[in-house]
C-alpha positions as CSV (number, residue, x, y, z in Angstrom):
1,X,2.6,87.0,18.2
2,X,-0.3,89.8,16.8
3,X,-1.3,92.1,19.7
4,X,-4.7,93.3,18.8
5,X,-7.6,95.1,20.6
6,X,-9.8,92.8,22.7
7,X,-12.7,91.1,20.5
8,X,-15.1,88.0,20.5
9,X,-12.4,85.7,18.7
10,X,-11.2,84.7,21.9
11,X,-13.2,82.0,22.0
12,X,-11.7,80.2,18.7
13,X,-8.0,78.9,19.1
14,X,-5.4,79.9,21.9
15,X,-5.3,83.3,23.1
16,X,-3.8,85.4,25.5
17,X,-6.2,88.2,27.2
18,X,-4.3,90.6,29.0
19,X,-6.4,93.0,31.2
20,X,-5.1,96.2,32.3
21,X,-6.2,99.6,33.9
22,X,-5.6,102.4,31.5
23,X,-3.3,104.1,34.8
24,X,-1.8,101.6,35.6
25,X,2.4,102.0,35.4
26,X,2.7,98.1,36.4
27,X,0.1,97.0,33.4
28,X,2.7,99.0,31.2
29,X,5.7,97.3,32.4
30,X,3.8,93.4,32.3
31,X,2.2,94.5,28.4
32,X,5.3,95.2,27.4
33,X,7.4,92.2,28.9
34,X,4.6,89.7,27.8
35,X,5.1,90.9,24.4
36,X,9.0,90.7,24.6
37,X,8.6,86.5,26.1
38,X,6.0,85.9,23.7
39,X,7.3,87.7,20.5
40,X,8.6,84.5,18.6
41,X,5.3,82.4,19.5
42,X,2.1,82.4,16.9
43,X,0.0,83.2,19.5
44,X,-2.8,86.5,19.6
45,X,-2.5,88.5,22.6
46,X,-5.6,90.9,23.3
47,X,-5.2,93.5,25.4
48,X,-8.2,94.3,27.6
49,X,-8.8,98.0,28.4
50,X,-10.6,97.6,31.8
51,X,-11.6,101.4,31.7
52,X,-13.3,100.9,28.2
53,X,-15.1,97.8,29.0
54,X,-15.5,97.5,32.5
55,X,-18.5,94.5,31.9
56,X,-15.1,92.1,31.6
57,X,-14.6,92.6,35.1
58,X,-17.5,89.9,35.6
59,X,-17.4,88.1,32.4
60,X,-13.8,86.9,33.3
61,X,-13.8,87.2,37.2
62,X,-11.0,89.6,36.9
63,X,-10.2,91.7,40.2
64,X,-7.1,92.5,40.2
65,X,-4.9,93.8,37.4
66,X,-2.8,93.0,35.4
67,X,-4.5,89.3,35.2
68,X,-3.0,87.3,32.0
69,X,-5.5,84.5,30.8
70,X,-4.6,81.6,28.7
71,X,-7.6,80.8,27.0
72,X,-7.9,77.5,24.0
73,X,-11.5,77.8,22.9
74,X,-12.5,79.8,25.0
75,X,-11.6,77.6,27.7
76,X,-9.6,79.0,30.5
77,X,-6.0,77.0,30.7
78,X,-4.1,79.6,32.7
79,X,-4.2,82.8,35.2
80,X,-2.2,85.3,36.7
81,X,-1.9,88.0,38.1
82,X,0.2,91.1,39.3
83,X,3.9,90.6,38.9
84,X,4.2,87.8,37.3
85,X,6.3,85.3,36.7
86,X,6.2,84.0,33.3
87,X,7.7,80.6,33.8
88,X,4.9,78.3,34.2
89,X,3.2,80.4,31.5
90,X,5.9,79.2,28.8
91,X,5.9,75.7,30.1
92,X,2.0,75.8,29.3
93,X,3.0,77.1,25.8
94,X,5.7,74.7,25.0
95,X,3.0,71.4,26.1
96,X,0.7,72.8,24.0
97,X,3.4,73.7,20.9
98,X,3.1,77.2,20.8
């Protein structure tokens, strides 16, 4: 898994957006458990700094955070939020071979 900085290659291939609040102690806890459960898949996670660009709020319909999106071209295949659970995420990951 490559964690990078949000950009416009979300919409090419399967990506995880991650959106988080720059205070936020739970964001910190979820970041840094998604990239533990995800290490050992080839996946990108892109972590979304709501406090930087704040315009994602509407772009993504994101109003809570953390919200976790599971996006394959750009296509939206999975969301949650808050304390998740990351179950029904890896199920998702394992259909789709990741």
């Amino acid at each position: 898994m490559e964690t990078v900085a949000f950009s416009e290659d979300y919409r090419e291939g399967t990506v995880l957006l991650f959106f988080a609040g720059e205070d936020c102690g739970l964001c910190n806890g979820m970041r840094m458990k998604t990239e533990r459960v995800l290490a050992d898949r080839d996946l990108r996670l892109m972590v979304v700094d709501l406090a930087a660009v704040p315009q994602l709020r509407g772009t993504f319909g994101v109003f809570s955070f953390p919200t976790l999106l599971l996006l394959q071209d750009g296509r939206e295949l999975v969301r949650t939020a808050g304390f998740f659970d990351f179950a029904p995420l890896e199920k998702t990951l394992d259909a789709l071979g990741f």
